[in-house]
Residue frames relative to the residue before (quaternion, step in Angstrom):
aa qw qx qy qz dx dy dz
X 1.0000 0.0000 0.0000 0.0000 0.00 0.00 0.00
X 0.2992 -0.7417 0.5736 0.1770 3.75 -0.51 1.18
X 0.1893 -0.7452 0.5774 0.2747 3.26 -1.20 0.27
X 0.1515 0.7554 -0.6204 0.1469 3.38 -0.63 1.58
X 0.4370 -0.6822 0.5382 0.2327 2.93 -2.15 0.42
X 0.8493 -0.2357 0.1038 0.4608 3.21 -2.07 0.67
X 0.8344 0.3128 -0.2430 0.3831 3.30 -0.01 -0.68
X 0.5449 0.6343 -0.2561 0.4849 3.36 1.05 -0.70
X 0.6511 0.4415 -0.2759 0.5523 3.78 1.01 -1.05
X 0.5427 0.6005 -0.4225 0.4079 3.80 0.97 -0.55
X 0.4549 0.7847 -0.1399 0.3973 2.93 1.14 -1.53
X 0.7560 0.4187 -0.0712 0.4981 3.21 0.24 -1.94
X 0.4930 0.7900 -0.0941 0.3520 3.10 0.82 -0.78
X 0.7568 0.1586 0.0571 0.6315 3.13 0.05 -1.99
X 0.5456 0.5362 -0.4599 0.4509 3.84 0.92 0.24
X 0.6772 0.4963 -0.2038 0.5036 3.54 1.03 -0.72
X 0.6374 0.5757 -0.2313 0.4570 3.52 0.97 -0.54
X 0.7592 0.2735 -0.2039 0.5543 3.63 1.13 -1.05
X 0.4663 0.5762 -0.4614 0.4875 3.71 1.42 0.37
X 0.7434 0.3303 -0.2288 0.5347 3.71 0.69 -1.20
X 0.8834 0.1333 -0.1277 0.4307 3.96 0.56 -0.43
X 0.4131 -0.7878 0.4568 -0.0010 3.03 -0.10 2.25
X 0.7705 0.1523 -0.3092 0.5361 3.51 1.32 0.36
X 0.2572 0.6197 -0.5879 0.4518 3.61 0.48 1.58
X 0.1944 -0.7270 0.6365 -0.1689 3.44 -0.70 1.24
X 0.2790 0.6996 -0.6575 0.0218 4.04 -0.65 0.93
X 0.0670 0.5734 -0.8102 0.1017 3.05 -1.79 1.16
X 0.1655 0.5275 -0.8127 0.1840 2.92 -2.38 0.28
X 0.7912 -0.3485 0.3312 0.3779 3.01 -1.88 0.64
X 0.8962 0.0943 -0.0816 0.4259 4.00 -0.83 0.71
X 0.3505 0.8175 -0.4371 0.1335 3.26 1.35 -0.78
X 0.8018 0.5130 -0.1269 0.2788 3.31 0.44 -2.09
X 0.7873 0.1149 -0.1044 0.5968 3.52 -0.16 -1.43
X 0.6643 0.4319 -0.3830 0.4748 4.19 0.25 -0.47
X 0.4587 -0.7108 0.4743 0.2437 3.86 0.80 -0.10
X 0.6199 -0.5283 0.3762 0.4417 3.94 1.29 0.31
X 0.6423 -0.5440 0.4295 0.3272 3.86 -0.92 1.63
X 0.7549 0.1599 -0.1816 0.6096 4.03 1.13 -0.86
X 0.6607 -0.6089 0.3675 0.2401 3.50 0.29 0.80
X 0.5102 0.7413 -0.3121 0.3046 3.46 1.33 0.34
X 0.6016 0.4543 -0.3352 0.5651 3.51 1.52 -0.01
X 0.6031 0.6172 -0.4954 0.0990 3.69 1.08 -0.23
X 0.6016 0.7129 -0.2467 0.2627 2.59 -1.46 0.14
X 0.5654 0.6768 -0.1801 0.4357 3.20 1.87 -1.56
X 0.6945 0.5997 -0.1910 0.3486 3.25 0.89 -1.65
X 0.7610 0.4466 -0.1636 0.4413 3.14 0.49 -1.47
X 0.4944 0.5893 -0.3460 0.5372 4.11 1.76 -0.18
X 0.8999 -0.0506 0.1652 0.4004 3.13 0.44 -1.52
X 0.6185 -0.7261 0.2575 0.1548 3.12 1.18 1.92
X 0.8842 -0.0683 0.0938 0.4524 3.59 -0.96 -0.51
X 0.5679 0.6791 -0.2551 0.3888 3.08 1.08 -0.06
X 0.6098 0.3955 -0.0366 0.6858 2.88 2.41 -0.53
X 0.4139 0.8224 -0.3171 0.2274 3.36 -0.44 0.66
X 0.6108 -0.5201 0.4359 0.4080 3.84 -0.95 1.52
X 0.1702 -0.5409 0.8164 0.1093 3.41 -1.69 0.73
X 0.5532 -0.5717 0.5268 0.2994 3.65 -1.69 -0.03
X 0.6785 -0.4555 0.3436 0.4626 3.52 -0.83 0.76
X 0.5255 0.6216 -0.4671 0.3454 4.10 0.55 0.43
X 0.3802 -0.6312 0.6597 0.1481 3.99 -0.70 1.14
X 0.5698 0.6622 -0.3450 0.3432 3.50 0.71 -1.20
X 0.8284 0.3435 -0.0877 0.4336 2.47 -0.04 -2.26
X 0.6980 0.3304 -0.4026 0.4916 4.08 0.30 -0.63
X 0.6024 0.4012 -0.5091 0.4658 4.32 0.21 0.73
X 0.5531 0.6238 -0.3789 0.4017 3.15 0.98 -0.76
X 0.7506 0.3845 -0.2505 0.4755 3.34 0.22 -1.54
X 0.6148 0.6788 -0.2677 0.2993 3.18 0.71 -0.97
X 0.6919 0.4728 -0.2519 0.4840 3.58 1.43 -0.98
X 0.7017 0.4938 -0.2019 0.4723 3.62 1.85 -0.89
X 0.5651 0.6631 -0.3040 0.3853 2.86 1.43 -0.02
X 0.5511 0.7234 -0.0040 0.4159 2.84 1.59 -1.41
X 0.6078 0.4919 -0.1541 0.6040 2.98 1.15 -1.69
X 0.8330 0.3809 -0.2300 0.3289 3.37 0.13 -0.80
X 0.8338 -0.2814 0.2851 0.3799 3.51 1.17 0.38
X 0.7594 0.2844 -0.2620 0.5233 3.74 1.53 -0.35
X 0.1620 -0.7893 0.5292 0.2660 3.40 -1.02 0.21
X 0.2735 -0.7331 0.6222 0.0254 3.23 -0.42 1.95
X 0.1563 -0.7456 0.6474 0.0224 3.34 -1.50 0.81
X 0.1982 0.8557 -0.4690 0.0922 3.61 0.31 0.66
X 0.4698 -0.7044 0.5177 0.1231 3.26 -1.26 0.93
X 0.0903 -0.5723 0.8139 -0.0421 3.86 -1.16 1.22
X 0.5734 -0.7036 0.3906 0.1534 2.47 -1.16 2.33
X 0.8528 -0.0520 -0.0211 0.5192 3.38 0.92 -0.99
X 0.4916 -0.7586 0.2313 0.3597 3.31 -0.54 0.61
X 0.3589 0.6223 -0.4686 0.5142 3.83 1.29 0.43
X 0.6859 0.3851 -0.2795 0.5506 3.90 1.02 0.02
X 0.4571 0.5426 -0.5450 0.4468 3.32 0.64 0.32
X 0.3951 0.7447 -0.4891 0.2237 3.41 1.18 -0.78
X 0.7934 0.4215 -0.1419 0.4155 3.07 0.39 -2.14
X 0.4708 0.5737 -0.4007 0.5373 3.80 1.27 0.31
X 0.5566 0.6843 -0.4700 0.0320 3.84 0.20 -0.88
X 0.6897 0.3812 -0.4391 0.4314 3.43 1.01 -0.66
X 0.7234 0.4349 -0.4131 0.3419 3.58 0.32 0.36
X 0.6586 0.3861 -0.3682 0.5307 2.90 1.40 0.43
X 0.6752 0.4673 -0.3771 0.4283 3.48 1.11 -0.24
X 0.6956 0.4625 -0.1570 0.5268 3.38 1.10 -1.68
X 0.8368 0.1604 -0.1159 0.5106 4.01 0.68 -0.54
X 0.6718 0.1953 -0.4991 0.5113 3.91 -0.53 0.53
X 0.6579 0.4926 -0.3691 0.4338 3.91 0.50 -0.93
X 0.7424 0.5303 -0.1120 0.3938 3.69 1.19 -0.18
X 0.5485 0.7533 -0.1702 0.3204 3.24 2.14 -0.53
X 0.4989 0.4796 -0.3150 0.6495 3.26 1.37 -0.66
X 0.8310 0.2363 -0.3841 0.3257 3.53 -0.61 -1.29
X 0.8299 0.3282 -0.3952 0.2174 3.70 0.11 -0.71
X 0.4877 0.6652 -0.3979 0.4016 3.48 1.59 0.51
X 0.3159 -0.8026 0.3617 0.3539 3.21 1.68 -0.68
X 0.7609 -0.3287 0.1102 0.5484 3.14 1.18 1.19
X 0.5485 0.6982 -0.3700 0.2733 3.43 1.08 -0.77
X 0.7572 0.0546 -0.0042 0.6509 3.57 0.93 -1.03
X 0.2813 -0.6698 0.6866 -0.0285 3.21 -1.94 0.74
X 0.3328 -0.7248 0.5867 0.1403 3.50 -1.48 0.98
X 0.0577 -0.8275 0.5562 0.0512 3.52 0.66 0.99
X 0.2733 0.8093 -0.4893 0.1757 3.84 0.98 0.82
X 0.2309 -0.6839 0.6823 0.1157 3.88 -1.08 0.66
X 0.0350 -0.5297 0.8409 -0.1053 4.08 -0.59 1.13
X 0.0378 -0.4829 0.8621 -0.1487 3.18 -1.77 1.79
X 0.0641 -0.7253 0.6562 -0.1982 3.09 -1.36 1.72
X 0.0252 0.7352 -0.6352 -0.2355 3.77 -0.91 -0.08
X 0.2264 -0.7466 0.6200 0.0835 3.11 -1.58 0.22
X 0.8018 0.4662 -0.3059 0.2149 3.78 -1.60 -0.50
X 0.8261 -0.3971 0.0616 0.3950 3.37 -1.18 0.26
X 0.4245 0.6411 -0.6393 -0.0063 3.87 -1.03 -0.55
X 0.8939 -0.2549 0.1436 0.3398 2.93 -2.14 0.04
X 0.7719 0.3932 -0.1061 0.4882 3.49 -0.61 0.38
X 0.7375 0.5140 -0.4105 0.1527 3.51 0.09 -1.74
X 0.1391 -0.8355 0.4629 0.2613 3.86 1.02 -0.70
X 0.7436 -0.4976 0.0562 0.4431 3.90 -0.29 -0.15
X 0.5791 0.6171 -0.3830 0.3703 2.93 1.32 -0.14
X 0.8219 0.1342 -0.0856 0.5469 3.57 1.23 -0.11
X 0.6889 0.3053 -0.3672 0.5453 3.06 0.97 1.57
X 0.2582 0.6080 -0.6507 0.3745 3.62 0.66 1.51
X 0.4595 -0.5817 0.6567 0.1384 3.45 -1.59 0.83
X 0.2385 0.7808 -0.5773 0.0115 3.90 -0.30 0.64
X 0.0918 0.7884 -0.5799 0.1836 3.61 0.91 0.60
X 0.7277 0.4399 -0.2637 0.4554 3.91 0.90 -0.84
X 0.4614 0.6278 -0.3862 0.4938 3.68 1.59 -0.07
X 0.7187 0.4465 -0.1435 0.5133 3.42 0.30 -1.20
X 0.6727 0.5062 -0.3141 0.4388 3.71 0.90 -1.09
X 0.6041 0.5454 -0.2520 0.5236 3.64 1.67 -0.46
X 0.4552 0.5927 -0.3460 0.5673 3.69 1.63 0.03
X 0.1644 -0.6440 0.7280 0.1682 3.96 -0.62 1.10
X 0.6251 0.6505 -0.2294 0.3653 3.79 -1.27 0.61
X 0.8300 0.0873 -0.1216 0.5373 3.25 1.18 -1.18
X 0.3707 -0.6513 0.5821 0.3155 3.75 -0.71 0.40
X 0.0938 -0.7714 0.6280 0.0406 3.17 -1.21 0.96
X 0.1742 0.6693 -0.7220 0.0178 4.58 -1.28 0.65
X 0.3258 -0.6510 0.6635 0.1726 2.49 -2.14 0.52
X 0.1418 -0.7169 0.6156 0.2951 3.83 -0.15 0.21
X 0.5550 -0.6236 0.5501 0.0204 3.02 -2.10 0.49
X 0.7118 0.0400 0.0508 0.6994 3.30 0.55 -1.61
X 0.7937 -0.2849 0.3591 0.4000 3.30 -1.75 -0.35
X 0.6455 0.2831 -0.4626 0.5378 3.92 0.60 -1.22
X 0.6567 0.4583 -0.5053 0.3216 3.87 -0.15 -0.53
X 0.7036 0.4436 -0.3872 0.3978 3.72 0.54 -0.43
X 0.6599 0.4127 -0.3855 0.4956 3.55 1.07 -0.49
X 0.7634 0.3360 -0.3920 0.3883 3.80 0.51 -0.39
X 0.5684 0.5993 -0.4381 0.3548 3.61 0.93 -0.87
X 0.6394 0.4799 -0.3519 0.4869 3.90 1.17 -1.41
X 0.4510 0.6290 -0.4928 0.3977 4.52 1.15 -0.69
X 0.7435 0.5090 -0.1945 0.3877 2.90 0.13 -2.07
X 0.4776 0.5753 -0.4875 0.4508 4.22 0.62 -1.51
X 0.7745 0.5338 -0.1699 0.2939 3.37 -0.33 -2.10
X 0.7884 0.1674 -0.1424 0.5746 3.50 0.18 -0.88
X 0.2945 0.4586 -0.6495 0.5301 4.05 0.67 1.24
X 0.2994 -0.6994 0.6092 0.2236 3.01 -1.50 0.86
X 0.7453 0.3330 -0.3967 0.4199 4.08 0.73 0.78
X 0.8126 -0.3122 0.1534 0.4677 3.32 -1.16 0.30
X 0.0074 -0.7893 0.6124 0.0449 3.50 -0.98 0.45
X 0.2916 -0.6848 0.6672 0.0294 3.41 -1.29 0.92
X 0.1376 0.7512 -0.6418 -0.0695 3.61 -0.33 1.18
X 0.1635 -0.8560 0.4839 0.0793 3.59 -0.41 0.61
X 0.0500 -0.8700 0.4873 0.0560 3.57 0.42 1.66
X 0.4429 -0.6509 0.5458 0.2866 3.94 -0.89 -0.20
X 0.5767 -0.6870 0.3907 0.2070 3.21 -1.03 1.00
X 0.5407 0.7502 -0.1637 0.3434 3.11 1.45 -1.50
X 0.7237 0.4436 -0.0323 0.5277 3.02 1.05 -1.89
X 0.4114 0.7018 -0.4702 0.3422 4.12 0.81 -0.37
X 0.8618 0.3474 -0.0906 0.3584 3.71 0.74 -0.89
X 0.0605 0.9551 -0.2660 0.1158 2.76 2.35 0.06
X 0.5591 -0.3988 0.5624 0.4606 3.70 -0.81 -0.24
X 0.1061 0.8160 -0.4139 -0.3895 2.99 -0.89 -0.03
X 0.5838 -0.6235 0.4544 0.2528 3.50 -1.43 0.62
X 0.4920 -0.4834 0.5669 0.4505 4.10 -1.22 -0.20
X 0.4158 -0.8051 0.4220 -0.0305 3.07 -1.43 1.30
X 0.0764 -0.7486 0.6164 0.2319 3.84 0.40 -0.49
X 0.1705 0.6542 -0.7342 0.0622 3.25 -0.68 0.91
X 0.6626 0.2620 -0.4302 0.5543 3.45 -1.84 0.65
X 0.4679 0.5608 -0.6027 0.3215 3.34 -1.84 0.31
X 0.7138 -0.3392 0.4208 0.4453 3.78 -1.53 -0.28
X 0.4165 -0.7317 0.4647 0.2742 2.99 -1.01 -0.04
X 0.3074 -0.8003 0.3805 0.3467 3.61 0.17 1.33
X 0.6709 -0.3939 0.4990 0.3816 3.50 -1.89 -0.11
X 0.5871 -0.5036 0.6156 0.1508 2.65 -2.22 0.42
X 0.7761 0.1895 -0.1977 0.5680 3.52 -1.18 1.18
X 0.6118 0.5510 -0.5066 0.2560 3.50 -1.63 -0.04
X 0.3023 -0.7301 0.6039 0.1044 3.77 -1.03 0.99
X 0.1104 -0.7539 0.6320 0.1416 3.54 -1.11 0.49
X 0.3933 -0.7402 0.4956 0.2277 3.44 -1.25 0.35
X 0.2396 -0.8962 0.3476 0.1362 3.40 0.08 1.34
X 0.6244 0.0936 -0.0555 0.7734 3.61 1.70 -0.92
X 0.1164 -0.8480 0.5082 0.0951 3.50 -1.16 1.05
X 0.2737 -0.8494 0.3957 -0.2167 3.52 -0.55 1.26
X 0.0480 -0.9115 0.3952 0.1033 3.44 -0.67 0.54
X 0.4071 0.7570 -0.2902 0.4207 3.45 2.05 0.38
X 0.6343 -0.3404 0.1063 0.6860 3.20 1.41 -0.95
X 0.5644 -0.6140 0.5038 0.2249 3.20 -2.26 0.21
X 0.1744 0.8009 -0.5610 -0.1157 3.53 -0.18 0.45
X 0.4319 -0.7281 0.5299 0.0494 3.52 -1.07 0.87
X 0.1940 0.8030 -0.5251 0.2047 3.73 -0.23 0.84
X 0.2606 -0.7020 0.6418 0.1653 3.66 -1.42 0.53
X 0.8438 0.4106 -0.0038 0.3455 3.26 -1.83 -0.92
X 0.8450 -0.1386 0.0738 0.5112 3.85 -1.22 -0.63
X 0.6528 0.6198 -0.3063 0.3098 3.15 1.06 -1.51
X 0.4681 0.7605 -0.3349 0.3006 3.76 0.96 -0.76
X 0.7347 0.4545 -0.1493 0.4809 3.78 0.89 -0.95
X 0.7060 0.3093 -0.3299 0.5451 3.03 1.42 -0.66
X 0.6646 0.4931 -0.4707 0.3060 3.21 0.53 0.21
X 0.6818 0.4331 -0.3867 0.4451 3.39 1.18 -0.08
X 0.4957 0.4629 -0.5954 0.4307 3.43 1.00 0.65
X 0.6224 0.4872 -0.5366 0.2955 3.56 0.54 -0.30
X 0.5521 0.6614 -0.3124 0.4002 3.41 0.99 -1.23
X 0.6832 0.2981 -0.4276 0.5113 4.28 0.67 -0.95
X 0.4873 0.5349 -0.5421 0.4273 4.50 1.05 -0.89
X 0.7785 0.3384 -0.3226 0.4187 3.47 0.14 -1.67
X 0.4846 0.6490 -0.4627 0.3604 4.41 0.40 -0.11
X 0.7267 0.5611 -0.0859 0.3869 3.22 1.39 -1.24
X 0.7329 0.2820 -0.1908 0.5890 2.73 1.80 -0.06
X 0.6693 -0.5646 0.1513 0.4587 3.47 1.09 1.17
X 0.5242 0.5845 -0.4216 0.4537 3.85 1.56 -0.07
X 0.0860 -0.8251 0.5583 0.0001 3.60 -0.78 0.89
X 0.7412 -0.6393 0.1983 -0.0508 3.02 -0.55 1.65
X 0.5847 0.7172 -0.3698 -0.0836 3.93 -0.45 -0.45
X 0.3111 -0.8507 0.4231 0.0254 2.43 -0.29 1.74
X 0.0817 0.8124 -0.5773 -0.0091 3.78 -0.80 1.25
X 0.1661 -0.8733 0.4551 0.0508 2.86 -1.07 0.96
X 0.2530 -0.9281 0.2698 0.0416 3.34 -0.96 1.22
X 0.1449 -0.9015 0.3666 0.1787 3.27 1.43 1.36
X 0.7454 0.3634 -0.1892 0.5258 3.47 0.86 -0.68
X 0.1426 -0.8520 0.5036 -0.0124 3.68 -0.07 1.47
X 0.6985 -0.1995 -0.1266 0.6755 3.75 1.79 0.12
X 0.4307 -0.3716 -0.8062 -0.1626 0.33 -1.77 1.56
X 0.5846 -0.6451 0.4788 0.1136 3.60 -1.33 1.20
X 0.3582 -0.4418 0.7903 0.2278 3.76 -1.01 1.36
X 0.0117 -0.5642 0.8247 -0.0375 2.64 -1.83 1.32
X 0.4208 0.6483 -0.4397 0.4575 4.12 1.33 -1.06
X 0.9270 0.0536 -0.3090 0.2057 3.37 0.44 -1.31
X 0.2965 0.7234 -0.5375 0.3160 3.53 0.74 0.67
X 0.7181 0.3740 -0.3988 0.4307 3.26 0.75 -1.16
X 0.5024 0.6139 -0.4682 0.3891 3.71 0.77 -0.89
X 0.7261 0.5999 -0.1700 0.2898 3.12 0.37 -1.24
X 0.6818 0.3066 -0.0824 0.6591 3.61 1.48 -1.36
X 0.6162 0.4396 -0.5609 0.3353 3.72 0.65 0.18
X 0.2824 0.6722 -0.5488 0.4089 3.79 2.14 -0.15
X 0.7949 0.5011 -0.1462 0.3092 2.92 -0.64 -2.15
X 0.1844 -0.6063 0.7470 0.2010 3.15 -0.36 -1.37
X 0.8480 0.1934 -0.2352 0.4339 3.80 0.40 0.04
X 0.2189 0.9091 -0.3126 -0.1670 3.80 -1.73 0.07
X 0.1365 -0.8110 0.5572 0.1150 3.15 -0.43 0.38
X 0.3818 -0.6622 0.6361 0.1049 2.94 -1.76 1.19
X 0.0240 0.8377 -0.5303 -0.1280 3.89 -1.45 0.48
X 0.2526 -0.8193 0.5105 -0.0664 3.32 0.01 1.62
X 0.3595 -0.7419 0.4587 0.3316 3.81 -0.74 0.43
X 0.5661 0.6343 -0.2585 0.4587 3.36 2.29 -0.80
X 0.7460 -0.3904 0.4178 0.3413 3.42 -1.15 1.59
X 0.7976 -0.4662 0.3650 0.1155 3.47 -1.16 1.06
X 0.7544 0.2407 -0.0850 0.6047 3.57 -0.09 -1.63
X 0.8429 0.4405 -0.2157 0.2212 3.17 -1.35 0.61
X 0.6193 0.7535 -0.0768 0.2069 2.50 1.91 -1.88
X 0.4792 -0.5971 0.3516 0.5387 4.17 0.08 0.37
X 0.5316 0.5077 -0.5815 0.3486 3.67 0.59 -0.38
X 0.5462 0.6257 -0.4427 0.3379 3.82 0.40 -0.67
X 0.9378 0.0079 -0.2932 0.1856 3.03 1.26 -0.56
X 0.1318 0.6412 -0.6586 0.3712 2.94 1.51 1.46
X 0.6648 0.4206 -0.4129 0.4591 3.81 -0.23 -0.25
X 0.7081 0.3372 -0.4549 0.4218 3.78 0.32 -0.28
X 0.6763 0.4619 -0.3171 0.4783 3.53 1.23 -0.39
X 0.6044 0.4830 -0.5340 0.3409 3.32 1.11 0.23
X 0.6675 0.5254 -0.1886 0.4928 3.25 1.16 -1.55
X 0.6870 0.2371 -0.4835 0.4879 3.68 0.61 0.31
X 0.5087 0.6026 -0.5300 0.3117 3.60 0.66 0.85
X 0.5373 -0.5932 0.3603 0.4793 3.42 1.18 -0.21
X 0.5988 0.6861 -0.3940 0.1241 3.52 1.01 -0.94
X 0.7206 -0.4486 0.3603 0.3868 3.62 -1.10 1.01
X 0.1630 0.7438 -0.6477 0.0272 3.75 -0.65 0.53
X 0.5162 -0.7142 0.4603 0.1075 3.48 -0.99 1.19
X 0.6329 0.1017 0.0342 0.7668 3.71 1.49 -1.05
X 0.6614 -0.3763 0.5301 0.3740 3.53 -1.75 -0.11
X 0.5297 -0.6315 0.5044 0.2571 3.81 -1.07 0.42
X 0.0108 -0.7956 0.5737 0.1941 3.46 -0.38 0.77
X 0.2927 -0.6688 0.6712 0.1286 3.45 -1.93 -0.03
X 0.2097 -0.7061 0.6759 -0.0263 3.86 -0.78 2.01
X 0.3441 0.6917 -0.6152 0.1568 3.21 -0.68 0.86
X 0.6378 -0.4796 0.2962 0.5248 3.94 -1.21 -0.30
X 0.4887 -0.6371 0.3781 0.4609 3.20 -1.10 0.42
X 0.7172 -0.3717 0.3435 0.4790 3.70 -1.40 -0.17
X 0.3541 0.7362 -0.5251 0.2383 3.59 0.56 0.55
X 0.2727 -0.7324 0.5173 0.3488 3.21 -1.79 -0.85
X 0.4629 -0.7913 0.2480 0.3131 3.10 0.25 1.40
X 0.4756 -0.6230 0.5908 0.1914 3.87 -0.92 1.56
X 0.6807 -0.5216 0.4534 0.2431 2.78 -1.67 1.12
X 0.7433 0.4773 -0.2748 0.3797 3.46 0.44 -1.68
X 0.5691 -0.6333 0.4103 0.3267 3.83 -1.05 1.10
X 0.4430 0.6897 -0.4006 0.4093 3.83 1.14 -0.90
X 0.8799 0.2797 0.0052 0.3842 3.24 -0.09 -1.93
X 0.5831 0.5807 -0.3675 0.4333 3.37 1.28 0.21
X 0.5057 0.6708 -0.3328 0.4284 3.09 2.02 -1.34
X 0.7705 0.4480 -0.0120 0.4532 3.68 0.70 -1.74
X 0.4298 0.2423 -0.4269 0.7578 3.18 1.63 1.79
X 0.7591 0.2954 -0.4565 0.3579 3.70 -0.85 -0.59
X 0.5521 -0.4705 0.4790 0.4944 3.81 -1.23 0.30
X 0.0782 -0.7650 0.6322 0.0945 3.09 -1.70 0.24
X 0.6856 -0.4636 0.2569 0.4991 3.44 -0.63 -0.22
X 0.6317 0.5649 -0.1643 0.5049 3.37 0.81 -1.26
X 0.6598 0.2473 -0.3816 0.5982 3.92 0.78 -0.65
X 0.7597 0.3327 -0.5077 0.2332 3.85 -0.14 -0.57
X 0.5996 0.6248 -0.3654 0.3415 3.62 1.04 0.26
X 0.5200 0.4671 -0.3606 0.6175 3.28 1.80 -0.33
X 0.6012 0.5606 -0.4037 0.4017 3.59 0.74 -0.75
X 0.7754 0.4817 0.0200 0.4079 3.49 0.85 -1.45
X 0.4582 0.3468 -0.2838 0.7676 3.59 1.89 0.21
X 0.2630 0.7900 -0.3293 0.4454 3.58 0.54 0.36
X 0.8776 0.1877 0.1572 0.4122 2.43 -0.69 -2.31
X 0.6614 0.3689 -0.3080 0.5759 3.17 1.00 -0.70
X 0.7569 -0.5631 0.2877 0.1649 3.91 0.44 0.27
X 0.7234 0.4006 -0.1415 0.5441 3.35 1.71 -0.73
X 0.1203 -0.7327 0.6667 0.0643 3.54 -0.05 1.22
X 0.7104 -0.5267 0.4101 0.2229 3.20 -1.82 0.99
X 0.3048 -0.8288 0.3643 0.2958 3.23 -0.53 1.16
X 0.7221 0.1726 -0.2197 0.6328 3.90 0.92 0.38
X 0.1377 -0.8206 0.4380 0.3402 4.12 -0.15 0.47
X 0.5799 -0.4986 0.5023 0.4035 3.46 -1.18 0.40
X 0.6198 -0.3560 0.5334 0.4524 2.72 -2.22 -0.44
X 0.6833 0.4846 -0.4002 0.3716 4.06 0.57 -0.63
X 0.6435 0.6123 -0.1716 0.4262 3.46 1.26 -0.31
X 0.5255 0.5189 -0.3183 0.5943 2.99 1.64 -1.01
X 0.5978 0.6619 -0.2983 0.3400 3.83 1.10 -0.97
X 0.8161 0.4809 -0.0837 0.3094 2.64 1.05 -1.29
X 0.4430 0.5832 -0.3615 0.5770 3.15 2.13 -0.58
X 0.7488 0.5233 -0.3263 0.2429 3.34 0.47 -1.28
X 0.7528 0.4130 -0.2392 0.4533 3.45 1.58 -0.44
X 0.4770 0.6806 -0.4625 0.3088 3.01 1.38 0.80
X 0.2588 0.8826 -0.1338 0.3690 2.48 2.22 -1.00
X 0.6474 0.5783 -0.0799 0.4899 3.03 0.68 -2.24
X 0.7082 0.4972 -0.2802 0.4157 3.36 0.34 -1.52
X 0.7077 0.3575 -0.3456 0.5019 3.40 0.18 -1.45
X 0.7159 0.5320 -0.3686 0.2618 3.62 -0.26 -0.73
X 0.4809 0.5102 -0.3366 0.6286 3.50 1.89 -0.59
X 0.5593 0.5120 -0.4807 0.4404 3.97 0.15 -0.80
């Protein structure tokens, strides 16, 4: 078991893929000779030659091929640099790979992998830090995860690849330089879908994907320390979506809250919560939802900080719901009020 990081396990990954499937093909904008804007294709090119390779500055033109390619028998895996550019892709990703199976009647399949990152950091301002995981999740057809640590980025991207329909793997910039952690690499190839419980708990459920995942389990050990116990599930694979275990989960608890890094309205947590609350299950408080506010995230690193969730706000958010406010607030709390502050004053 190596011990690599987020990006490094991609890496691992896409090294293991074009060894075992002699018809897997990755390109995208830098990919090839520069090794990928985060260094995560390097290497690829210089292994396995033409097989790798720069596309022109065109979203279009690398889905496009990508869907005819597909059709025809390869399984291209290409990379949109960021995922706010996929935009200018949508009808080939909405109207044509998400569409291959059904209007062939089964006959043909888009066995296509689109690796994308997304969310906040320093600098990125809005053009290259929107969260649209809940677009695409509104797309029957395409399978959408977010990985977390390193083993989730190296199996979740396995598993994409050898599906026979579009996939959406949607990694995080943030997380590329990770520590890094031991890896399993090689093995079966795991299934599609399923939720794991990462901190278990019996106060409340909170439900989270992608970046957001770390901070939430720091709130969960702050919020442990004060007699409020946590469970924290996490759902790297968002389709198809454990619903079984949420409810399992919230018929424990009795309470929940989702934390998404994507802006509020709209956001998929809306609809874990409609799928909890139209399940009947027992709910102790109303269901809440931590996400950014309806803003566009500012350029400057300050004012971006005092919008995305953090630890410190989902724990005020999440002592809340469960009823027990802190019984003196810290200094991270005081922080955390103060950027709600922020929040409302942006609204």
């Amino acid at each position: 078991m190596p011990e690599l990081s987020y990006g490094e396990a991609v890496n691992a990954a896409l090294h293991r893929l074009m060894e075992e499937l002699p018809q897997t093909l990755v390109y995208g904008e830098d990919v090839g000779v520069p090794g990928g804007v985060f260094g995560v294709t390097r290497g690829l090119r210089g292994r396995y030659g033409e097989r790798v390779f720069d596309t022109p500055i065109s979203e279009s033109a690398i889905l496009g091929s990508a869907v005819g390619a597909a059709m025809f028998g390869r399984r291209p895996i290409v990379e949109i640099m960021w995922a706010d550019f996929s935009l200018v892709a949508l009808d080939q990703i909405v109207n044509q790979a998400a569409n291959v199976r059904y209007v062939s009647g089964g006959r043909l399949s888009a066995p296509l992998t689109i690796r994308t990152q997304q969310g906040n950091a320093p600098g990125a301002c809005a053009q290259h830090s929107q969260c649209l995981e809940a677009l695409f999740l509104h797309v029957p057809g395409l399978r959408v995860c977010m990985p977390s640590t390193p083993q989730d980025a190296y199996d979740l991207l396995v598993t994409a690849v050898h599906c026979d329909d579009p996939v959406l793997v949607i990694e995080n910039r943030t997380l590329y330089f990770s520590a890094k952690e031991p890896v399993q690499t090689g093995g079966p190839v795991r299934p599609m879908g399923g939720a794991r419980t990462r901190r278990p708990g019996s106060d409340v459920t909170v439900v989270t994907w992608g970046a957001m995942t770390g901070q939430v389990l720091a709130a969960a050990g702050a919020l442990a320390g004060d007699g409020i116990e946590a469970e924290v599930l996490e759902t790297p694979w968002l389709n198809p979506f454990d619903t079984e275990a949420v409810l399992g989960s919230v018929r424990r608890t009795g309470r929940l809250a989702v934390v998404h890094e994507a802006n509020v309205t709209g956001g998929f947590g809306a609809e874990v919560v409609a799928r909890v609350a139209g399940s009947g299950a027992p709910l102790l408080a109303p269901p809440i939802r931590i996400g950014t506010p309806d803003v566009r995230l500012p350029a400057a690193p300050s004012l971006a900080r005092s919008l995305v969730p953090d630890a410190a706000r989902i724990e005020q958010e999440v002592r809340a719901l469960v009823g027990k406010p802190p019984a003196q607030a810290g200094a991270g709390q005081q922080a955390a009020g103060q950027g709600a502050a922020g929040r409302e004053a942006w609204r």
